[in-house]
N, C-alpha and C positions, 0 to 999 in steps of 0.2 A: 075084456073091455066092457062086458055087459055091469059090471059094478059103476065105471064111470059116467054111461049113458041113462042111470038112474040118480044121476047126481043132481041135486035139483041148481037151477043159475042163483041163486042166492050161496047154494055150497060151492059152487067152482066161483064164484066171487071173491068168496072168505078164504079162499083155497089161494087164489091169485095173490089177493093182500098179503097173507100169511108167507107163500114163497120169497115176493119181492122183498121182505127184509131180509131173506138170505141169499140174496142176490149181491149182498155188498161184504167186498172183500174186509173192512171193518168190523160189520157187525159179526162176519163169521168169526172173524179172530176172536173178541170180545167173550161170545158164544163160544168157542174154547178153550178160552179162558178159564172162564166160567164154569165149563165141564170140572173144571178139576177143584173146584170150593168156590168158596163167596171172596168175593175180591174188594175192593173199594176203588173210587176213580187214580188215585194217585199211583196204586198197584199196576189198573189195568193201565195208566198212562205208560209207565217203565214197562213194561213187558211187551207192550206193541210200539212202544217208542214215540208217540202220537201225544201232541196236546191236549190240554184239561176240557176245552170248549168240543174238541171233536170229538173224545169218548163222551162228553155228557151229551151232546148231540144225539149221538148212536146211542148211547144207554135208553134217553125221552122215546126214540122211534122202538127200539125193544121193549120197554115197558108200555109203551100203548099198545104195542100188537100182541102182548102179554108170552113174552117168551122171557122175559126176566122180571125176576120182584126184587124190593126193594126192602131193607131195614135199618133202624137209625138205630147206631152203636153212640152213644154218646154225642161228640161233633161230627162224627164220620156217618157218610151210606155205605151200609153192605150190599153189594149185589151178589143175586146167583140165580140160575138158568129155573125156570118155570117146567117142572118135569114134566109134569100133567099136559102142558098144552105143546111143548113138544115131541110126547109120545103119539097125541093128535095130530100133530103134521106128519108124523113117520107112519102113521096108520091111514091117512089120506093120501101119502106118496104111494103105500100099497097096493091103494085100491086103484091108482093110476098106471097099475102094472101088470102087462099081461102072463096069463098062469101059464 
């Protein structure tokens, strides 16, 4: 525990932020989704079963908290998972774990 107690309150803040979006049984789904390629909303809508307003919803809250990015295919968005920042939260939940 002595890694988290050098954790400065600005880090266990960004830590807290960063958890609570995966706090929601949506965005997980979305998130593994995702795992598996780039998807677009009308994909992730069929595969979680869920309306176009609730995935774009959960997508906006995953892109600010940068665990998905975004690209324009034509008329279509591609999403897919932001690996870099959630290797970051998987190396943050580490340090919240005693050896």
């Amino acid at each position: 525990m002595a890694k988290c107690s050098s954790a400065s309150k600005a880090q266990l803040r960004e830590w807290a932020r960063d958890f609570k979006l995966l706090g929601d049984p949506t965005r997980l789904g979305i998130l593994a989704q995702l795992a598996g390629g780039p998807r677009n909303v009308t994909s992730l809508c069929k595969a979680l079963k869920l309306k176009q307003p609730t995935i774009s919803h959960h997508l906006g809250l995953l892109r600010m908290g940068r665990l998905v990015n975004s690209i324009r295919k034509g008329k279509s968005v591609e999403y897919s998972t932001d690996k870099s920042n959630l290797k970051a939260m998987a190396k943050a939940l580490g340090q919240l774990t005693p050896k």
